[in-house]
C-alpha positions in Angstrom: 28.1 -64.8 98.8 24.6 -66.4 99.2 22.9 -63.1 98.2 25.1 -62.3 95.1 24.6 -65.7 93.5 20.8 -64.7 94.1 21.1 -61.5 92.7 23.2 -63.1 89.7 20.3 -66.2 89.1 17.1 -63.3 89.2 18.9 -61.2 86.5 19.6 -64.4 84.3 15.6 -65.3 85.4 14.8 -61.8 84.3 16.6 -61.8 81.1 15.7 -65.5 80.3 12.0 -64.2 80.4 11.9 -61.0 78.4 14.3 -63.8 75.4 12.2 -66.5 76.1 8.9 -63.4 75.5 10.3 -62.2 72.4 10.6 -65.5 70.8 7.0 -67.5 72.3 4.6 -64.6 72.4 2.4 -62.0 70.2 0.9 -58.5 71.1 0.2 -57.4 74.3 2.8 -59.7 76.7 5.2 -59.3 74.8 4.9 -55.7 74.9 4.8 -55.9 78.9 8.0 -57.8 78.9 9.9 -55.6 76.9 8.6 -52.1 78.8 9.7 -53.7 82.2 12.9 -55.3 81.2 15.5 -55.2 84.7 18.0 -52.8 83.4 18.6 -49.1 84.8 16.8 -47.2 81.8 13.4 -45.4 82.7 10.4 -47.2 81.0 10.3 -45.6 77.2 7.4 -43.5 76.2 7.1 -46.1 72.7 5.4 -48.8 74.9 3.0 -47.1 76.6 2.2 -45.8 73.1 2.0 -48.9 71.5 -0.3 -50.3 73.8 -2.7 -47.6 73.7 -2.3 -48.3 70.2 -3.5 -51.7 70.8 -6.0 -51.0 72.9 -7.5 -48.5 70.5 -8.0 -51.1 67.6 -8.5 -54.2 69.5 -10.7 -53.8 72.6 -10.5 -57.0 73.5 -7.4 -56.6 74.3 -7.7 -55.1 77.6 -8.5 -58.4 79.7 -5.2 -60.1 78.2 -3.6 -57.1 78.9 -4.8 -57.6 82.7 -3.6 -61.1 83.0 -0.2 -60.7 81.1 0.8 -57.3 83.6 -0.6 -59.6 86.7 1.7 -62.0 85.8 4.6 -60.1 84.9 4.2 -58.2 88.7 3.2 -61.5 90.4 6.5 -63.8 89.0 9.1 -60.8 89.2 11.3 -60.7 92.0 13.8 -58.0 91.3 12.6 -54.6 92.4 13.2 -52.9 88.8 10.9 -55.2 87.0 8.1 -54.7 89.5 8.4 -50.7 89.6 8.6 -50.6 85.6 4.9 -53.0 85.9 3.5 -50.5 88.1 5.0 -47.6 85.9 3.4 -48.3 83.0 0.4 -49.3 84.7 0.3 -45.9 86.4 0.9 -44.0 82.9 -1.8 -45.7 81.3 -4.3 -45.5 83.6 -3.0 -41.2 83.6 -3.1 -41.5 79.9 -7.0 -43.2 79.2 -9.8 -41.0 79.6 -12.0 -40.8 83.0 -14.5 -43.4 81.5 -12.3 -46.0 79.6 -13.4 -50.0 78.6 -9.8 -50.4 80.0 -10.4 -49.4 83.6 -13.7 -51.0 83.8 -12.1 -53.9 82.6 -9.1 -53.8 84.6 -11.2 -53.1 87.9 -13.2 -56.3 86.8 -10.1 -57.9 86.7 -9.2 -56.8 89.8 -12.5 -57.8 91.4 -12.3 -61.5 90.2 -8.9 -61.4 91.8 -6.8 -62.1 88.6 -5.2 -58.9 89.6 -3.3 -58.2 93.0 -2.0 -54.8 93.9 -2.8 -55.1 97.8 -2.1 -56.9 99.5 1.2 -57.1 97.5 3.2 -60.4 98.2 6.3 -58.9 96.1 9.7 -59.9 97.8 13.1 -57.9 96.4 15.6 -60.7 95.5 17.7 -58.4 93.4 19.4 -56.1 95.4 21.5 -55.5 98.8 19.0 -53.1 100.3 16.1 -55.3 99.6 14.4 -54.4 102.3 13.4 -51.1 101.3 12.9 -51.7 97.8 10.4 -54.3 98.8 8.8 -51.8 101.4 8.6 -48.9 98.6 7.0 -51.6 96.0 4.5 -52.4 98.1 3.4 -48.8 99.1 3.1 -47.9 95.3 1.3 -50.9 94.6 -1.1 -50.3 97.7 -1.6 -46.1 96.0 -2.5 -47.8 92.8 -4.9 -50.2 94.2 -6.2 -47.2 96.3 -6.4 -44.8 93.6 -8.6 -47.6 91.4 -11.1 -47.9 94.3 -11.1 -43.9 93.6 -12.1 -44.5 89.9 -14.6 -47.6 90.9 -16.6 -44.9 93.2 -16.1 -42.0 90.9 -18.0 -44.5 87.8 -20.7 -45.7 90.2 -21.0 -41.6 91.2 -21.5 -41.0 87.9 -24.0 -43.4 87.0 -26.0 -42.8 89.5 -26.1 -38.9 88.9 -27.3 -40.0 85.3 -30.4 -42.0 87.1 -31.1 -38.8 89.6 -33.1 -36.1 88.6 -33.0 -32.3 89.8 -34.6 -32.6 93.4 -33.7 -31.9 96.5 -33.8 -35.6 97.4 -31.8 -36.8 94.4 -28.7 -33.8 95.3 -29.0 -34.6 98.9 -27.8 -38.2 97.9 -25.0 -36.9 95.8 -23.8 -34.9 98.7 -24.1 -37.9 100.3 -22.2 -40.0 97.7 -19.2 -37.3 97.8 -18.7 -37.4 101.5 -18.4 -41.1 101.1 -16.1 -40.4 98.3 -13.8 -38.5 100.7 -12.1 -40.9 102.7 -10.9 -42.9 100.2 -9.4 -39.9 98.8 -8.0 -38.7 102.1 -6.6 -42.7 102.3 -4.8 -42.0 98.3 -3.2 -38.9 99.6 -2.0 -40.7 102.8 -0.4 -43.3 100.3 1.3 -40.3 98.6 2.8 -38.7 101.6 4.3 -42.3 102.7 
């Protein structure tokens, strides 16, 4: 009985937030809330648009975008809500091009901890088999947060093969640079297979 009246007050929480959103807030929160709503449909294709939308005219916009998702994932506690954040977090970051102001500014972000993938604290309230919702939350949390190391190493790569010019010495640090690169790729592909 104790669980299902927790179940019941997270989806009132849940619901009370994306109302509470709609009414209190203007561009990018509010389209966070609405894209990771807690009911069963997938996240729509419209809101990823729209914020690529925003991002495209207002720039700026990226670091509020970064504080409203890492609120949205840090304050959830039903497992829908958090897999819809890291949805939509995935699909943009597959959507932006290699070398984007939004992952730059997203890995600062992450840097100055205002964003937390991993170690993920998220705890399923929602649900009977919270256990495993919670475990599979945090593995694709800890992939995301492994594949933006990926894109952190690949940008200092490719700043550094701008500097380097066309000797042996210069490729011989490149090769070097991609056998660091390696592990942390082996380590994204490990996340994948969990």
């Amino acid at each position: 009985m104790h669980r299902r009246i927790k179940q019941v007050f997270t989806s009132v929480r849940e619901h009370t937030c994306v109302s509470y959103a709609k009414i209190a807030t203007i561009g990018g929160l509010h389209i966070v809330v609405k894209a990771t709503s807690p009911d069963d449909i997938p996240l729509p294709d419209r809101y990823v648009f729209e914020i690529l939308q925003i991002f495209a005219i207002c720039p700026s916009s990226f670091g509020s975008f970064a504080v409203s998702f890492s609120r949205r994932f840090g304050k959830t506690r039903c497992w829908r809500v958090a897999l819809k954040c890291l949805l939509l977090l995935h699909r943009l970051l597959r959507s932006l091009p290699d070398i984007s102001p939004f992952r730059e500014e997203f890995l600062l972000a992450r840097s100055n901890s205002l964003v937390s993938l991993y170690p993920c604290n998220f705890k399923d309230f929602s649900s009977s088999a919270s256990q495993d919702y919670t475990n599979f939350i945090r593995s694709y949390a800890h992939l995301l947060d492994e594949s933006l190391d990926c894109f952190a190493t690949q940008e200092k790569e490719i700043q550094e093969a701008k500097k380097s010019s066309e000797n042996f010495i210069d490729r011989m640090d490149e090769v070097r640079l991609m056998l660091e690169f390696l592990p942390q790729l082996q380590n994204l592909i490990d996340r994948v297979l969990e």
